[in-house]
Biopython code that builds the backbone (N, CA, C, O; Angstrom):
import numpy as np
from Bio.PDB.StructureBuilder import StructureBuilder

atoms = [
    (1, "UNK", "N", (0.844, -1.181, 0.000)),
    (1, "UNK", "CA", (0.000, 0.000, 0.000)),
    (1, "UNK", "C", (0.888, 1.243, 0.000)),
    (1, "UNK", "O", (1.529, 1.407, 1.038)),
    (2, "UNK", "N", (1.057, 2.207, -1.028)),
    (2, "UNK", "CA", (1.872, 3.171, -1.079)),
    (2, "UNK", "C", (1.354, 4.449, -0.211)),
    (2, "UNK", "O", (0.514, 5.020, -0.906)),
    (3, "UNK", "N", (1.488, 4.988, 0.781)),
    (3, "UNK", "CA", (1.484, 6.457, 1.400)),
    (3, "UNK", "C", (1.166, 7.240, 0.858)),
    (3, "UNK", "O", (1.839, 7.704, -0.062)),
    (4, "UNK", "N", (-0.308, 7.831, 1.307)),
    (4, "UNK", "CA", (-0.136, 9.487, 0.570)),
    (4, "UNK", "C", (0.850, 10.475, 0.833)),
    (4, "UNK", "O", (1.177, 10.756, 1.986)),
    (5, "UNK", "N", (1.349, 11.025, -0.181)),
    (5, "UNK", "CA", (1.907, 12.051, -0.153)),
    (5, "UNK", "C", (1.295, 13.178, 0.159)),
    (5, "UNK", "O", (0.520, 13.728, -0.623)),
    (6, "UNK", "N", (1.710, 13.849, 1.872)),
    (6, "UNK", "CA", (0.895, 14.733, 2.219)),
    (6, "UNK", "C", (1.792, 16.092, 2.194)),
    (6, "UNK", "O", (2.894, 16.095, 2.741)),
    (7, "UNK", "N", (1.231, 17.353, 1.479)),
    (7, "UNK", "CA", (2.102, 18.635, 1.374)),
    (7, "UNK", "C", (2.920, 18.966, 3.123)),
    (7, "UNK", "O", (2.501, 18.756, 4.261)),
    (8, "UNK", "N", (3.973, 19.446, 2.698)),
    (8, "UNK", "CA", (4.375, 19.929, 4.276)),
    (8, "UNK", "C", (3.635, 20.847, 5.002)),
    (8, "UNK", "O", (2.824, 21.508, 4.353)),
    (9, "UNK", "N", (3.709, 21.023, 6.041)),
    (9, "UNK", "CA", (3.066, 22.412, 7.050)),
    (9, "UNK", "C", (4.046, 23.491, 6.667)),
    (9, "UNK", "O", (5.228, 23.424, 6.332)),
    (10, "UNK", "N", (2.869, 24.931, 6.874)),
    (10, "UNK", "CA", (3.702, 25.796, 6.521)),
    (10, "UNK", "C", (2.527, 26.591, 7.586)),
    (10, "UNK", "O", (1.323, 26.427, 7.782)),
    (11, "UNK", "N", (3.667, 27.606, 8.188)),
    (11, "UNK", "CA", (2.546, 28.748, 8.397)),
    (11, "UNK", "C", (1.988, 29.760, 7.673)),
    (11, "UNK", "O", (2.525, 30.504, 6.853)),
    (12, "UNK", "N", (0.545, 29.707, 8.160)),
    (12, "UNK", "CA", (-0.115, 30.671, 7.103)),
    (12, "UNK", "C", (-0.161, 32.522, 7.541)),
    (12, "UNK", "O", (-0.537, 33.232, 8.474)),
    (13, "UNK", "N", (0.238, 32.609, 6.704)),
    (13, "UNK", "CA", (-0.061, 34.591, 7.087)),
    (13, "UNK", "C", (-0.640, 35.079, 6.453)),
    (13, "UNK", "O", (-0.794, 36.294, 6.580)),
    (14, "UNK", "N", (-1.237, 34.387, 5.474)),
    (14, "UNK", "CA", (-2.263, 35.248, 4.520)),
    (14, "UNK", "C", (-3.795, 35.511, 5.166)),
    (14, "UNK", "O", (-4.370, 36.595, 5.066)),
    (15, "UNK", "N", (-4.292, 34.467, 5.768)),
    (15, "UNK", "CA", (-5.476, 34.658, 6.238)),
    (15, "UNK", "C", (-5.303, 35.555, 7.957)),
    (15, "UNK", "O", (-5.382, 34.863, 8.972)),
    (16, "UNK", "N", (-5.165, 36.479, 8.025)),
    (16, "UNK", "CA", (-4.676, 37.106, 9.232)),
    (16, "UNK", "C", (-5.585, 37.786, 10.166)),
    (16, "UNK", "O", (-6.177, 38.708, 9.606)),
    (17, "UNK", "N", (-5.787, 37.688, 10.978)),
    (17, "UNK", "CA", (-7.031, 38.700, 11.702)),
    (17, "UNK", "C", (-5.997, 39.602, 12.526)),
    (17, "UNK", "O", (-4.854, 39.442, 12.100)),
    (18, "UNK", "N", (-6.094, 40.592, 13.692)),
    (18, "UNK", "CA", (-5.178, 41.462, 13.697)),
    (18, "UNK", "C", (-4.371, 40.487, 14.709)),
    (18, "UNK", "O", (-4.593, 39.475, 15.372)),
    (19, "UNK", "N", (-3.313, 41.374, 14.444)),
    (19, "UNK", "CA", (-1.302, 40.680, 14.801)),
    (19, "UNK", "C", (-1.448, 40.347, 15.967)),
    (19, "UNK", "O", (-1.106, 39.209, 16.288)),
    (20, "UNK", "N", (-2.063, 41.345, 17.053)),
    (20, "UNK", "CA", (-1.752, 41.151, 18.443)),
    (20, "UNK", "C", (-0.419, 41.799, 18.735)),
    (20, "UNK", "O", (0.117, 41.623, 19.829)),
    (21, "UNK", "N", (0.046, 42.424, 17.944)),
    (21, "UNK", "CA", (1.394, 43.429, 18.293)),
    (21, "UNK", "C", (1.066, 44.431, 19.694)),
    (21, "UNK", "O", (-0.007, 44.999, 19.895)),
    (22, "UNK", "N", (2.019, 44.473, 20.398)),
    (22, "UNK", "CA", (1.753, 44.817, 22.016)),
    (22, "UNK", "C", (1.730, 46.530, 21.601)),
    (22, "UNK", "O", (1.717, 46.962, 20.448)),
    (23, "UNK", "N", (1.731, 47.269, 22.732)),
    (23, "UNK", "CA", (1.939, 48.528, 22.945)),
    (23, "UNK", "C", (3.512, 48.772, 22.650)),
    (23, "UNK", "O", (3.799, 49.955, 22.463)),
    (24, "UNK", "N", (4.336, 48.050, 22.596)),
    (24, "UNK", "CA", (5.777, 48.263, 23.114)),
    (24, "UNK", "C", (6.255, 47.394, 21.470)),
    (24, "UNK", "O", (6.710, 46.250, 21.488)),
    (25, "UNK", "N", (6.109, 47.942, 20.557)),
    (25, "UNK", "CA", (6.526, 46.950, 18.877)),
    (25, "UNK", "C", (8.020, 47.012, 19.688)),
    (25, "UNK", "O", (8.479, 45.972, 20.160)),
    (26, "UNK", "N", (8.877, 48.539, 19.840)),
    (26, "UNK", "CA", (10.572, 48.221, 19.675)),
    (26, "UNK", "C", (10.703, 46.675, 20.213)),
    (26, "UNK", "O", (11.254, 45.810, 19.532)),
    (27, "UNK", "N", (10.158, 46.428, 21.464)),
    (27, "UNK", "CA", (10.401, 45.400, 22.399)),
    (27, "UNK", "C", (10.252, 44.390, 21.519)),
    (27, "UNK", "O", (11.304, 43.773, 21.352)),
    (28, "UNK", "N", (9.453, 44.043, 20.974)),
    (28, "UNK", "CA", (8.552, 42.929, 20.311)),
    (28, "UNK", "C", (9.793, 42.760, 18.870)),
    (28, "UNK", "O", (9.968, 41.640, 18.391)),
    (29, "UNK", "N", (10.293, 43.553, 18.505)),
    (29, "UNK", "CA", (10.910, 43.328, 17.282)),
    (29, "UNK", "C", (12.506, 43.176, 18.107)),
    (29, "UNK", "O", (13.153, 42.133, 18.012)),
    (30, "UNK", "N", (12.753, 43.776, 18.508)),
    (30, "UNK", "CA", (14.500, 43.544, 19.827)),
    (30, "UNK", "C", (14.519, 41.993, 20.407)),
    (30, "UNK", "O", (15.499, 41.252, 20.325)),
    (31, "UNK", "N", (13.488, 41.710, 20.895)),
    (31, "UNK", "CA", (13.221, 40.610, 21.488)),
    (31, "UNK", "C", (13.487, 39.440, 20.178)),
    (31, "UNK", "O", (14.469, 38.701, 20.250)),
    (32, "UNK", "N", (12.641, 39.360, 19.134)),
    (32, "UNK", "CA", (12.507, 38.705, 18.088)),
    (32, "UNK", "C", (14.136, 38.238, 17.661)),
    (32, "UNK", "O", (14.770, 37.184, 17.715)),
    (33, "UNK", "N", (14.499, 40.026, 17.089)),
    (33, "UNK", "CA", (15.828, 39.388, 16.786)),
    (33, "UNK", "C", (16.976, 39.062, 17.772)),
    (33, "UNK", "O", (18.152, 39.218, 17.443)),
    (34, "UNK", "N", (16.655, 38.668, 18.819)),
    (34, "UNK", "CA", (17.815, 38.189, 19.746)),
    (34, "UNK", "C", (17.919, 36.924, 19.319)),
    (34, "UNK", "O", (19.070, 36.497, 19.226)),
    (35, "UNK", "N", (16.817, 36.020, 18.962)),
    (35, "UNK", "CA", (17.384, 34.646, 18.637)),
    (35, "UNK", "C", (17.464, 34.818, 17.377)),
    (35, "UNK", "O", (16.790, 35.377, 16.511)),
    (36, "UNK", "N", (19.077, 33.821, 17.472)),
    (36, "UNK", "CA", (19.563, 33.471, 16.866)),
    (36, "UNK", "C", (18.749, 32.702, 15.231)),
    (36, "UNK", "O", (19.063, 33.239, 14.169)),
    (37, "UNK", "N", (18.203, 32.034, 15.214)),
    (37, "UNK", "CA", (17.235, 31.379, 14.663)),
    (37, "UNK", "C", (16.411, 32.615, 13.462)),
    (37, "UNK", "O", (16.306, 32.355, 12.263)),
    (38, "UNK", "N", (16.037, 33.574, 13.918)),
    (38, "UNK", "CA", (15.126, 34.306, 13.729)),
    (38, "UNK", "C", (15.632, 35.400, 13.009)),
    (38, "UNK", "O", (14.981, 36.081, 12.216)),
    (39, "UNK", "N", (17.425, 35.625, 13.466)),
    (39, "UNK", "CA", (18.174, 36.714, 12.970)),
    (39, "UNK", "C", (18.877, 35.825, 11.760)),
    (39, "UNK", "O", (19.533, 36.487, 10.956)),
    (40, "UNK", "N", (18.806, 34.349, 11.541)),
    (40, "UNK", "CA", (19.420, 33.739, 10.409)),
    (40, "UNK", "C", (18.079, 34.175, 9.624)),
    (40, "UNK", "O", (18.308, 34.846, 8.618)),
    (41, "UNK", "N", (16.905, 33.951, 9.864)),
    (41, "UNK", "CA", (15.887, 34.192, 8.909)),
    (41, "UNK", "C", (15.621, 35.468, 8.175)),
    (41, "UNK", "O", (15.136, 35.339, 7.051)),
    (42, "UNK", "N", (15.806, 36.428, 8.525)),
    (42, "UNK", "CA", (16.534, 37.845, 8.488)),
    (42, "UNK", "C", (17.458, 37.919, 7.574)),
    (42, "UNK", "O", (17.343, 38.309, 6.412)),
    (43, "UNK", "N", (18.418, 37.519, 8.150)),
    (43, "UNK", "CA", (19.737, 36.990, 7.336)),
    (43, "UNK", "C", (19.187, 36.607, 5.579)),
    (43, "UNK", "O", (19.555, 37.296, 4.627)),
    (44, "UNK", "N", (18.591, 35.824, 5.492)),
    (44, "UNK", "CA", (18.232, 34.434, 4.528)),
    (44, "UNK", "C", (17.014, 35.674, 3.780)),
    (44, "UNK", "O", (17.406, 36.358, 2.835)),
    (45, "UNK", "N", (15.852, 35.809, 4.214)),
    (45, "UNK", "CA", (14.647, 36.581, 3.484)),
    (45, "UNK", "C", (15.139, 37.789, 3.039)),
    (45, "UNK", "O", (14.683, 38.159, 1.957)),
    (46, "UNK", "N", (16.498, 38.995, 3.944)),
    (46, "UNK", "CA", (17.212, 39.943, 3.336)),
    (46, "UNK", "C", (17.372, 39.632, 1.759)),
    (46, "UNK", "O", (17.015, 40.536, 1.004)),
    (47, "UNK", "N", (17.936, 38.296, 1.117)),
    (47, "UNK", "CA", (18.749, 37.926, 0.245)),
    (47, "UNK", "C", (17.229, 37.632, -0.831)),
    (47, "UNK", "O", (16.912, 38.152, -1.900)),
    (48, "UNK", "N", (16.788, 36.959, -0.291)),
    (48, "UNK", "CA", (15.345, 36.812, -0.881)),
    (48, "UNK", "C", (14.326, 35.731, -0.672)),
    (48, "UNK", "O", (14.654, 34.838, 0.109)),
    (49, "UNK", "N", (13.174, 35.661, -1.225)),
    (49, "UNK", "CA", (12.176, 35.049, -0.688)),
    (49, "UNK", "C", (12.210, 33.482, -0.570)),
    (49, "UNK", "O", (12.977, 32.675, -1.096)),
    (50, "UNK", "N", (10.947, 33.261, 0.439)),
    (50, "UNK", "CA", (11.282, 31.989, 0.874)),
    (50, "UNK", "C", (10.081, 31.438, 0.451)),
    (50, "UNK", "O", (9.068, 31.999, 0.868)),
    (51, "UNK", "N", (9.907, 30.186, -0.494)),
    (51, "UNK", "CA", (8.572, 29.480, -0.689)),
    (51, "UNK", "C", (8.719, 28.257, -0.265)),
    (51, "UNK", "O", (9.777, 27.630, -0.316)),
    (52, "UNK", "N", (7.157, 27.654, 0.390)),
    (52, "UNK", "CA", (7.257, 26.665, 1.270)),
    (52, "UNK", "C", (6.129, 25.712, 0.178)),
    (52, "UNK", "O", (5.321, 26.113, -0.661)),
    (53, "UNK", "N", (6.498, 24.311, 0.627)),
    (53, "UNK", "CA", (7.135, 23.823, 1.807)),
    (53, "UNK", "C", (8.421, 23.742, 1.850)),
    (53, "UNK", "O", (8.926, 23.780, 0.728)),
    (54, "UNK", "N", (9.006, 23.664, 2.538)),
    (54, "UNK", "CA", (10.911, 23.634, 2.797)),
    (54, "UNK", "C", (10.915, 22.522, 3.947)),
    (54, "UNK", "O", (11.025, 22.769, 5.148)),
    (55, "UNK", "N", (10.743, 20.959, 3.240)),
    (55, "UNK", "CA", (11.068, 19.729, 4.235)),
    (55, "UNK", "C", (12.563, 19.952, 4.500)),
    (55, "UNK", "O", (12.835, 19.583, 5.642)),
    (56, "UNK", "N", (13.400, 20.329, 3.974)),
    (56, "UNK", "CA", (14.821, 20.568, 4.605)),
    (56, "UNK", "C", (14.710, 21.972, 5.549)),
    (56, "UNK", "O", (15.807, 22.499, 5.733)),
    (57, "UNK", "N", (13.789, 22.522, 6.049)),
    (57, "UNK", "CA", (14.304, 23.678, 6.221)),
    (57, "UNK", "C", (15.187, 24.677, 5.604)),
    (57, "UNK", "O", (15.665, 24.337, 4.522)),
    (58, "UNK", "N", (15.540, 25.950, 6.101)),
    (58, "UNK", "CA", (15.504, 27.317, 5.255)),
    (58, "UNK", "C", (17.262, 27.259, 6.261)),
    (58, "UNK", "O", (17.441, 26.568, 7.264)),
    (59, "UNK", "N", (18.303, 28.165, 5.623)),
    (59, "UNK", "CA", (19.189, 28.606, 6.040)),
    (59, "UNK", "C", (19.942, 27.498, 6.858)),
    (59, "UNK", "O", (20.382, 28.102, 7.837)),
    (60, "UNK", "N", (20.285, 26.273, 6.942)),
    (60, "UNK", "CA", (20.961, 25.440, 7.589)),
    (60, "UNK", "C", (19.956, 24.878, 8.585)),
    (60, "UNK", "O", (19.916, 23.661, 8.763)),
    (61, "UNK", "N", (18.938, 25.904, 9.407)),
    (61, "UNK", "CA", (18.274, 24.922, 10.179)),
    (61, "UNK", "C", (17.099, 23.922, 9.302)),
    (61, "UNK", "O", (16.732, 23.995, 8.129)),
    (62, "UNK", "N", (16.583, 22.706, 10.729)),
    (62, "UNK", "CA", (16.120, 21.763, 10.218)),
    (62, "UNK", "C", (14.369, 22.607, 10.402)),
    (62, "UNK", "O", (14.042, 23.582, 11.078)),
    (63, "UNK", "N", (13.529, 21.685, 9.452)),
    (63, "UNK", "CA", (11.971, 22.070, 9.180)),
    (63, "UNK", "C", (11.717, 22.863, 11.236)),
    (63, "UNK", "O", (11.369, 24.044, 11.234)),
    (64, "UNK", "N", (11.820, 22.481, 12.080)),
    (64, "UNK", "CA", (10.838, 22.654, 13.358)),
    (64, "UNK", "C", (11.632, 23.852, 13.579)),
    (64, "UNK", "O", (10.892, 24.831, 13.480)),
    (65, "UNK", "N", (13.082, 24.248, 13.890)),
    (65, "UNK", "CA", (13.597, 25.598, 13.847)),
    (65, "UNK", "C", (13.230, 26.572, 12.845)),
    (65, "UNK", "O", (13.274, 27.783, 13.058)),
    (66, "UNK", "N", (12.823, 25.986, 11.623)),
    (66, "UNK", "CA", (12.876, 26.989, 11.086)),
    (66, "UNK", "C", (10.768, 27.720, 10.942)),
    (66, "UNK", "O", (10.255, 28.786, 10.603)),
    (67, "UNK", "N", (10.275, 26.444, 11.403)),
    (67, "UNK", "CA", (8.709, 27.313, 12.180)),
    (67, "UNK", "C", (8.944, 27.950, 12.959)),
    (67, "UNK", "O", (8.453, 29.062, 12.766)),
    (68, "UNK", "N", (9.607, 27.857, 14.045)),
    (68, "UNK", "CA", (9.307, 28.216, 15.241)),
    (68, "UNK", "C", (10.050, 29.658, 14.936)),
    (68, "UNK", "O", (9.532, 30.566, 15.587)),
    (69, "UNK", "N", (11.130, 30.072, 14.109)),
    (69, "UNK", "CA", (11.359, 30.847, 13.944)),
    (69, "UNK", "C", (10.357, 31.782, 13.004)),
    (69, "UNK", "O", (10.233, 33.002, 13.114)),
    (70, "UNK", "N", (9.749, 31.024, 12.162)),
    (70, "UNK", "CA", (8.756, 32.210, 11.237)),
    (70, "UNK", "C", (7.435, 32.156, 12.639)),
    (70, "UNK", "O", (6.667, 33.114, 12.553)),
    (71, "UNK", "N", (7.268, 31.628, 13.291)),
    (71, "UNK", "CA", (6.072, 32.156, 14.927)),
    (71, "UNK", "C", (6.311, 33.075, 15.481)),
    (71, "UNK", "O", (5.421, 33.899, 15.691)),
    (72, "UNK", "N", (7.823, 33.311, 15.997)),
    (72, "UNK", "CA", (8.380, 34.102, 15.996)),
    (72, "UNK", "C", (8.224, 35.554, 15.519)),
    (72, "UNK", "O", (7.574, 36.400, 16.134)),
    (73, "UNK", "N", (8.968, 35.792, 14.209)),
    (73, "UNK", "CA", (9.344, 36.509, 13.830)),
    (73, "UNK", "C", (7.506, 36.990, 12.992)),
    (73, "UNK", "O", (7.356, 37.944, 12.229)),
    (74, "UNK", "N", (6.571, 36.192, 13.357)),
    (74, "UNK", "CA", (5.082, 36.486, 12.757)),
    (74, "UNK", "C", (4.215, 37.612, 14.200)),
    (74, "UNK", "O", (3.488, 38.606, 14.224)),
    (75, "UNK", "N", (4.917, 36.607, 15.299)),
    (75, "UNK", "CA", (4.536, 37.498, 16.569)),
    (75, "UNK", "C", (4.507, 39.027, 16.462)),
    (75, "UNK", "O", (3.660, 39.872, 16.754)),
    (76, "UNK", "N", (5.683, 39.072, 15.962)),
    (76, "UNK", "CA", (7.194, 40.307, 16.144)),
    (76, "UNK", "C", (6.297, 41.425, 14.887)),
    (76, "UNK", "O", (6.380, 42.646, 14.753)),
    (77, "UNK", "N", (5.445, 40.377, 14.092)),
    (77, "UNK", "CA", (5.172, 41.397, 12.439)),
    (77, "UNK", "C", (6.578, 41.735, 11.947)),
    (77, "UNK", "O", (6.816, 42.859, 11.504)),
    (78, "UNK", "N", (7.496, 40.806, 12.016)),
    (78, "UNK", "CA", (8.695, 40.780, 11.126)),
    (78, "UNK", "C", (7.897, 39.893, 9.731)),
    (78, "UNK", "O", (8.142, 40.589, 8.745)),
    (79, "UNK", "N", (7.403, 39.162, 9.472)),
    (79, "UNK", "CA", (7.475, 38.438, 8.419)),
    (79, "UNK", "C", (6.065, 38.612, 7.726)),
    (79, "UNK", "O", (5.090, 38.864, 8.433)),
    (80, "UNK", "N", (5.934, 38.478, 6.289)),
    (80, "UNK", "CA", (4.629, 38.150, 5.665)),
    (80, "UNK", "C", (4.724, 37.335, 5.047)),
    (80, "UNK", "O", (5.811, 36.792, 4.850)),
    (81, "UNK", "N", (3.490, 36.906, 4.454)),
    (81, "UNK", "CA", (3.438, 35.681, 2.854)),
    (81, "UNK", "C", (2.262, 36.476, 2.065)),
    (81, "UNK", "O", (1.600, 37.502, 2.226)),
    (82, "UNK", "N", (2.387, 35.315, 1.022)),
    (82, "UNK", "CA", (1.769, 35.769, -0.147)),
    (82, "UNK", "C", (1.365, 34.150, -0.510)),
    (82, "UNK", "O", (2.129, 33.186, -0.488)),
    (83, "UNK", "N", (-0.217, 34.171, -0.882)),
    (83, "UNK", "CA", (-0.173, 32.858, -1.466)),
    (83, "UNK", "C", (0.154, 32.738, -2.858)),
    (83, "UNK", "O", (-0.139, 33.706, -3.559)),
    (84, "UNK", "N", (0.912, 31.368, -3.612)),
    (84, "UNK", "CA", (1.262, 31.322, -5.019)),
    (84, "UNK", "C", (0.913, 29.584, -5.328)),
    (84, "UNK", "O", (1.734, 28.681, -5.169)),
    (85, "UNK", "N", (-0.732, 29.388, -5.874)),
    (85, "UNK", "CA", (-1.084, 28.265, -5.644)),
    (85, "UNK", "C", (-1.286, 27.629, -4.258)),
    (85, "UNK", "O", (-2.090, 28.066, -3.435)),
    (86, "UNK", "N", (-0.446, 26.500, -4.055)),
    (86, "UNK", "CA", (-0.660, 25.368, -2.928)),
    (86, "UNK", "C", (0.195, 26.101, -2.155)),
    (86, "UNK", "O", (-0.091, 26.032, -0.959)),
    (87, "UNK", "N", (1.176, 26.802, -2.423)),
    (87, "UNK", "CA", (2.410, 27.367, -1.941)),
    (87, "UNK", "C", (2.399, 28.739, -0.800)),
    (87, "UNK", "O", (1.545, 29.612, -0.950)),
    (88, "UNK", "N", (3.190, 28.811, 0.077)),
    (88, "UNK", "CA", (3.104, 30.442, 0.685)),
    (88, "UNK", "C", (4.425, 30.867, -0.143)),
    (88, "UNK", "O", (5.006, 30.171, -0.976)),
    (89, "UNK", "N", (4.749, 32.114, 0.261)),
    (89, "UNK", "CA", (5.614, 32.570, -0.267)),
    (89, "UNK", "C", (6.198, 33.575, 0.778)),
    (89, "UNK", "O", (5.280, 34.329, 1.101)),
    (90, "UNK", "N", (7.444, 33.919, 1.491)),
    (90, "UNK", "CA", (7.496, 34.775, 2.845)),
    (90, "UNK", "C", (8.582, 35.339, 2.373)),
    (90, "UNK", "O", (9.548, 34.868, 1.773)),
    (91, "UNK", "N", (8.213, 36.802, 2.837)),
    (91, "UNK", "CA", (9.388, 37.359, 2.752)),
    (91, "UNK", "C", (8.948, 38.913, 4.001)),
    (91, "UNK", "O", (7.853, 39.231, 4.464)),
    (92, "UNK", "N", (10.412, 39.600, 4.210)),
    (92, "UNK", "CA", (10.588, 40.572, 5.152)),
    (92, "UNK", "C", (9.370, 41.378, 4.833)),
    (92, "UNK", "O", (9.040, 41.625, 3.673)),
    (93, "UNK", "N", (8.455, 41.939, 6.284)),
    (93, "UNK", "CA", (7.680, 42.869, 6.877)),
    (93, "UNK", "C", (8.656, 43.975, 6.467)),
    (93, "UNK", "O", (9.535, 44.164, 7.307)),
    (94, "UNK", "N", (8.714, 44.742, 5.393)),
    (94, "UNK", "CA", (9.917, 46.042, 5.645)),
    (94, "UNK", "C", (9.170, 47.553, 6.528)),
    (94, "UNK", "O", (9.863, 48.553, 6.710)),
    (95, "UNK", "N", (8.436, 47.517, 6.761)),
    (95, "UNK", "CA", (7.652, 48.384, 7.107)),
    (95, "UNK", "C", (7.529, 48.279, 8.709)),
    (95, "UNK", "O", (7.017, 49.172, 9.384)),
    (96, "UNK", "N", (8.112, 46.959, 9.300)),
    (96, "UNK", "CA", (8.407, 46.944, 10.523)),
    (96, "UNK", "C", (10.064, 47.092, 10.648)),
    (96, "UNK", "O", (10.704, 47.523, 11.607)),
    (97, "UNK", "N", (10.387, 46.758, 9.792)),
    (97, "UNK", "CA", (12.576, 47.275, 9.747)),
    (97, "UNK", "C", (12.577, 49.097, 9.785)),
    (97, "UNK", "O", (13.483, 49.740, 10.317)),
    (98, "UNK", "N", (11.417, 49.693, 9.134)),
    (98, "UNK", "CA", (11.792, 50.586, 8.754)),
    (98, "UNK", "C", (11.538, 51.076, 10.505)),
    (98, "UNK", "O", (12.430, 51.544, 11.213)),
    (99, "UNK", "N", (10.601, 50.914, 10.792)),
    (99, "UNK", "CA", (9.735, 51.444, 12.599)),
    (99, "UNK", "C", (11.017, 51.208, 13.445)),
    (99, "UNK", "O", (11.254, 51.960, 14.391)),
    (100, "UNK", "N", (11.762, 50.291, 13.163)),
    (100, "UNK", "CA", (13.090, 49.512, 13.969)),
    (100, "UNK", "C", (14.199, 50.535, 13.743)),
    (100, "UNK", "O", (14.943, 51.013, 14.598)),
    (101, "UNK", "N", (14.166, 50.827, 12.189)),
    (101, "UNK", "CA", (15.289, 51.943, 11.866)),
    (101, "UNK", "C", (14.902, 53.145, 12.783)),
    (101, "UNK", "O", (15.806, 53.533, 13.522)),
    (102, "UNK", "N", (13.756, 53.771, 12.853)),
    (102, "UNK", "CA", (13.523, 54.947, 12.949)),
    (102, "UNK", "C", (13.377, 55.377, 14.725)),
    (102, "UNK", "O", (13.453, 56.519, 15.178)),
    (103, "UNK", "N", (13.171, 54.205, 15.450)),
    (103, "UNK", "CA", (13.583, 54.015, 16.729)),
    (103, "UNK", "C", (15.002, 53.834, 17.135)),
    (103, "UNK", "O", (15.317, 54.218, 18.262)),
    (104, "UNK", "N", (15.779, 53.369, 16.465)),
    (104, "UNK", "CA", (17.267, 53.583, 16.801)),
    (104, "UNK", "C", (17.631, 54.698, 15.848)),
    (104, "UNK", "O", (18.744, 55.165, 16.089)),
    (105, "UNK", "N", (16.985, 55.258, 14.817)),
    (105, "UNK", "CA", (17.734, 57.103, 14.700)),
    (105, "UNK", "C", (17.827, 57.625, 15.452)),
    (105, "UNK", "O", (18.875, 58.134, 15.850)),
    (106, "UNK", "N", (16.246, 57.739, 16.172)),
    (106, "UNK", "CA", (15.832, 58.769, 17.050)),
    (106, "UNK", "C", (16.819, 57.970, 19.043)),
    (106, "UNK", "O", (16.863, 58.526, 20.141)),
    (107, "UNK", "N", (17.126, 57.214, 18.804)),
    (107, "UNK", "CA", (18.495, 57.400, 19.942)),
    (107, "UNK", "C", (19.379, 58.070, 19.880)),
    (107, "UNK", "O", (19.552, 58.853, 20.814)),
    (108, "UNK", "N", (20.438, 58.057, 18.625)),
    (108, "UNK", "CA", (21.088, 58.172, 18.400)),
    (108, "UNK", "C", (21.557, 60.114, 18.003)),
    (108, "UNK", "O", (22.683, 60.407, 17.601)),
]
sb = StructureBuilder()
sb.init_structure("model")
sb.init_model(0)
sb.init_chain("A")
sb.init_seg("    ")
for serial, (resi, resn, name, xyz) in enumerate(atoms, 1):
    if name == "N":
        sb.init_residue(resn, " ", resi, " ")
    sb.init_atom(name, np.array(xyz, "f"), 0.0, 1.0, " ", f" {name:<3s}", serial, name[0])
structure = sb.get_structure()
């Protein structure tokens, strides 16, 4: 009896109701990129987009690091998708980099 072939899990961001982003985004996005995990994803979506499923995982980590990092970084409103067919498609929130930029100008 041969196995269905079932598509991988991916998280979805297209169907979104609101973020739940706190009062405090700097925190929420500082926090985000402290792990490691999350700042490779960064790293990796900078360069360009990511379409799923990715059974090897994205950037060296394996498939469960590299969810837990787009939960993450979905918390944070670092990341979006786009659907393309069966497929998501994720790439950088820039509109939360830019809120990130403009909070460390205004330190500086």
């Amino acid at each position: 009896m041969e196995e269905d072939q079932r598509p991988s899990k991916h998280i979805c961001l297209t169907h979104r109701g609101p973020m739940g982003i706190s009062d405090d985004p700097e925190f929420d996005i500082i926090s985000a990129l402290a792990d490691k995990d999350v700042l490779t994803m960064v790293r990796g979506l900078a360069k360009e987009e990511a379409r799923s499923p990715f059974p090897e995982g994205l950037y060296g980590m394996d498939p469960s690091r590299t969810n837990a990092a787009i939960r993450k970084m979905k918390n944070a409103g670092l990341i979006s998708s786009r659907r393309d067919g069966p497929d998501h498609v994720y790439f950088l929130n820039k509109v939360r980099f830019r809120e990130l930029a403009a909070f460390i100008d205004g330190l500086l």
